[in-house]
N, C-alpha and C positions, 0 to 999 in steps of 0.2 A: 760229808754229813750236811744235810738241810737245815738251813737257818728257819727263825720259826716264821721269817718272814716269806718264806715261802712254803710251810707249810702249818696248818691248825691241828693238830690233833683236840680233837672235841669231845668231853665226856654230856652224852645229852641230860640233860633234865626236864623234865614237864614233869610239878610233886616230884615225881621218883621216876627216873628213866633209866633203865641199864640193859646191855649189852651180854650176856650170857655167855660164860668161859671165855672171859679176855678179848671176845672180839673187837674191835676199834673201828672206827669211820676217820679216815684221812682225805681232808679236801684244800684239793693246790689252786689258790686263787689265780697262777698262771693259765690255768689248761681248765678242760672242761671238766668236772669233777665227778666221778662215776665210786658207786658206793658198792664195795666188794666184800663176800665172805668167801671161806674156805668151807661150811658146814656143809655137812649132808644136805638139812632141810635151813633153807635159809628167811630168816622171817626178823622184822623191825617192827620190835615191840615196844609199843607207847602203855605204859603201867601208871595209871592215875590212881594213888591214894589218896591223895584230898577229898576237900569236901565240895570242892568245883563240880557241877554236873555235868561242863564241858573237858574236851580234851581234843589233840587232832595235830593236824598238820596244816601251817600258816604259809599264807607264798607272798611274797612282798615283791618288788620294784622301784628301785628307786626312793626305799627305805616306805614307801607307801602299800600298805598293806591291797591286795587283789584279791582275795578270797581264800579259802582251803577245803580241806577235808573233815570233817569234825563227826563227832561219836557225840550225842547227847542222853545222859541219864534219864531226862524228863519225861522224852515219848522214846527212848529206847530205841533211837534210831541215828544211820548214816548219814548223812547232810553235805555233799558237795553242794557249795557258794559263797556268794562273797560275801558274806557275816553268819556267824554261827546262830544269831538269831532268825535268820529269814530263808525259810522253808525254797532249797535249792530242788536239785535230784535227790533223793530220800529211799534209806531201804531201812522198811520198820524189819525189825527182828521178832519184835511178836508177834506179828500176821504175817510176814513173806511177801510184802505189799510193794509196791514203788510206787513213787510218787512225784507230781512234779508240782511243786507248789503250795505242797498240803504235808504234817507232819504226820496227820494220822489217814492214809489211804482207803477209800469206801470200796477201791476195786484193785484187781490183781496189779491195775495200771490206773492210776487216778490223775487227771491233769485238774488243776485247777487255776484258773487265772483270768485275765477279762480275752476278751477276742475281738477283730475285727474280720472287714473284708478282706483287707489286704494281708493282716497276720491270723490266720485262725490259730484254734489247738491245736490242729495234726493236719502234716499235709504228706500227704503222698506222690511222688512223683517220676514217674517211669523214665529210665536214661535213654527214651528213644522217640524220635517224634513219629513214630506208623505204627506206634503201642499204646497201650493203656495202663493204667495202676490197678491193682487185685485186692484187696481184704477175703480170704476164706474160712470160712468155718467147716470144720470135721467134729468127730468124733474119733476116740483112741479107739484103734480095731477096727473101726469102718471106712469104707474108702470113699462113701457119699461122701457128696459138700456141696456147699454154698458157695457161689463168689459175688461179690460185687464188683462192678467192674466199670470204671471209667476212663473214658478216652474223648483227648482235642484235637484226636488226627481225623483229617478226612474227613468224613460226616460226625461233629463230638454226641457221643452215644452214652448212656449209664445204662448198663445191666444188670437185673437178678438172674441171678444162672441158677442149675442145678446140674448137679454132673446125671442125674435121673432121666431129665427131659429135654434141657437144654436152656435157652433164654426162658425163663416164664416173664419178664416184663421188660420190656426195651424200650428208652426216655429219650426222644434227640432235644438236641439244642434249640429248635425252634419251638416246642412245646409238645409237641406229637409223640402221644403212649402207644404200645401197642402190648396186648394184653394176649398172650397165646395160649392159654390155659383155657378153661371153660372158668366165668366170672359168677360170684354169688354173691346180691346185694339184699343183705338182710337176714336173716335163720330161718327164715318161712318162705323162700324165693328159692327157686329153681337155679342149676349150676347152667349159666346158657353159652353159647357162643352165636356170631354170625357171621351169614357167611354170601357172597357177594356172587350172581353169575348176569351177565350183558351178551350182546348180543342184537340180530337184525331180524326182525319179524320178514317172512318170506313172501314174495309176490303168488301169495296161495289164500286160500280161507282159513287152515288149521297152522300149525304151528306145535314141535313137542320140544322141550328144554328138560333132560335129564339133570336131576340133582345129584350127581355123583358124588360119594363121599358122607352122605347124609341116610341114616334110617329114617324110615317114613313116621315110626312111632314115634322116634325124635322132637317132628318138625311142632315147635307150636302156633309158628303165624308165617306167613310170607307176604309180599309187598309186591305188587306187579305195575310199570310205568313204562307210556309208550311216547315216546317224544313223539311232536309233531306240527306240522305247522298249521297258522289258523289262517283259512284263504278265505272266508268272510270278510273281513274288514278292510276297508279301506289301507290301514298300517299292518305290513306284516309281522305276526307273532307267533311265537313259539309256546307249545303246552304242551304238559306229562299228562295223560292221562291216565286213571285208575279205569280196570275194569268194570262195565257199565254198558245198560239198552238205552242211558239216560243222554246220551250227548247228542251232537247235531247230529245229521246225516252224514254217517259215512267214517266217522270216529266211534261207532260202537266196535265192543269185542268182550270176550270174554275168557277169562284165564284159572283153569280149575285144579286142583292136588290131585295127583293121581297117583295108582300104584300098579305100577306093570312085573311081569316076569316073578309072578306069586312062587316061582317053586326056590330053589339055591339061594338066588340073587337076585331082590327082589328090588328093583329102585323105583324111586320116587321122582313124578317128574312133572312138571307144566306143562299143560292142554290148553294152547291158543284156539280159539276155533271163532267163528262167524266175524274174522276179521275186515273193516270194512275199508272201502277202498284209500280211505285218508291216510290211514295208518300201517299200510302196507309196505315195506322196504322203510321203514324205519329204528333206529335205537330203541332198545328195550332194556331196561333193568329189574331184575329181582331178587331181594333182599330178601331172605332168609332166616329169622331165630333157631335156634334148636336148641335142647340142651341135651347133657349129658347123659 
């Protein structure tokens, strides 16, 4: 038989605490104490009659109280922390809400509390350094979604995804957007995109740059620049020239929108022509608008 010095049999109280059909809790200060039933459904009921609007379960240390689990009447909520007054993890029961910080939740997930750099609200972080961390948004029944998605490996990148289209916007570390979608600034402004073709003007008078990829109805402006060097002066220099009869001798040209191949496929393309001899076997760019 066990001395009671080594073991407590404990009838609990909080107000009113019992045990239903005789069960008992035996904890042996020797050994690790593990709390056993025999019932089918087995549940530890804390029954507060009073007029206390708190109730719960207290965890101490060294007789110094660390926090608990508490049930409060006031906002009708769960409260894990270390005093029953001060808004821990929280599950309200009359919204279905959590919260961290706050006893009444604005959202299904409410944080509330100060933030720094170094401690934000929420940090995500992927268990791999050649990954990134995910946020997605669905819909029940549909299999679209949204991800955001940031990554420090390799080049550090933030995306908007779409499972639709793919990246629609991709942020590096150095500051550089890139914007894949057709862009619309404003309600009364056009959805545009632009789009980039280079190149080397030929040792000829004409010159053709097909704009592949592009309807001709599309295009609303294009940009034509022929680097080149200036052998006038004394210091030599470099200039883009726009199209123009207006330059010195020898740097004129002219570059015009054209539309070839009227019937299937019909492309749009750039017509060099009266190219002069400065600007001959040189770099050329053309910039492109279109929209949608």
């Amino acid at each position: 038989m066990k001395t009671t010095a080594q073991f407590w049999l404990i009838p609990l109280v909080f107000g009113m605490m019992h045990i239903a059909n005789a069960q008992s809790i035996t904890l042996d200060p020797t050994s690790s104490s593990t709390v056993r039933s025999s019932r089918n459904s087995n549940y530890f009921d804390i029954d507060k009659t009073g007029s206390n609007s708190l109730s719960g379960l207290r965890f101490s240390q060294n007789q110094m109280q660390q926090g608990g689990l508490f049930f409060s009447d006031d906002y009708n909520v769960f409260n894990l922390s270390n005093n029953s007054n001060l808004a821990g993890i929280i599950w309200n029961r009359t919204s279905s809400r959590a919260g961290i910080g706050t006893f009444s939740p604005d959202g299904k997930l409410h944080v509330l509390t100060n933030s720094t750099a170094e401690i934000p609200h929420l940090t995500l972080q992927e268990n791999s350094n050649t990954d990134g961390a995910r946020i997605q948004f669905a819909n029940f029944g549909l299999t679209a979604r949204w991800t955001l998605y940031g990554s420090n490996a390799n080049t550090p990148t933030f995306n908007i995804f779409h499972s639709d289209f793919g990246n629609v916007a991709e942020f590096k570390n150095n500051g550089n957007t890139e914007l894949n979608g057709f862009t619309k600034l404003g309600i009364e402004a056009p959805k545009i995109k632009m789009k980039k073709f280079t190149g080397t003007t030929p040792d000829a008078n004409t010159h053709t740059i097909a704009l592949d990829g592009i309807a001709f109805s599309k295009i609303l402006s294009y940009e034509v620049l022929v680097e080149a060097d200036d052998l006038a002066g004394t210091i030599p220099l470099k200039f883009k020239y726009k199209p123009s009869n207006d330059h010195p001798a020898g740097y004129n040209y002219r570059a015009v929108l054209r539309l070839t191949n009227l019937g299937t496929n019909p492309t749009p393309f750039i017509f060099f022509s009266d190219l002069g001899g400065q600007i001959k076997q040189k770099p050329f760019s053309i910039l492109v608008t279109f929209e949608e």
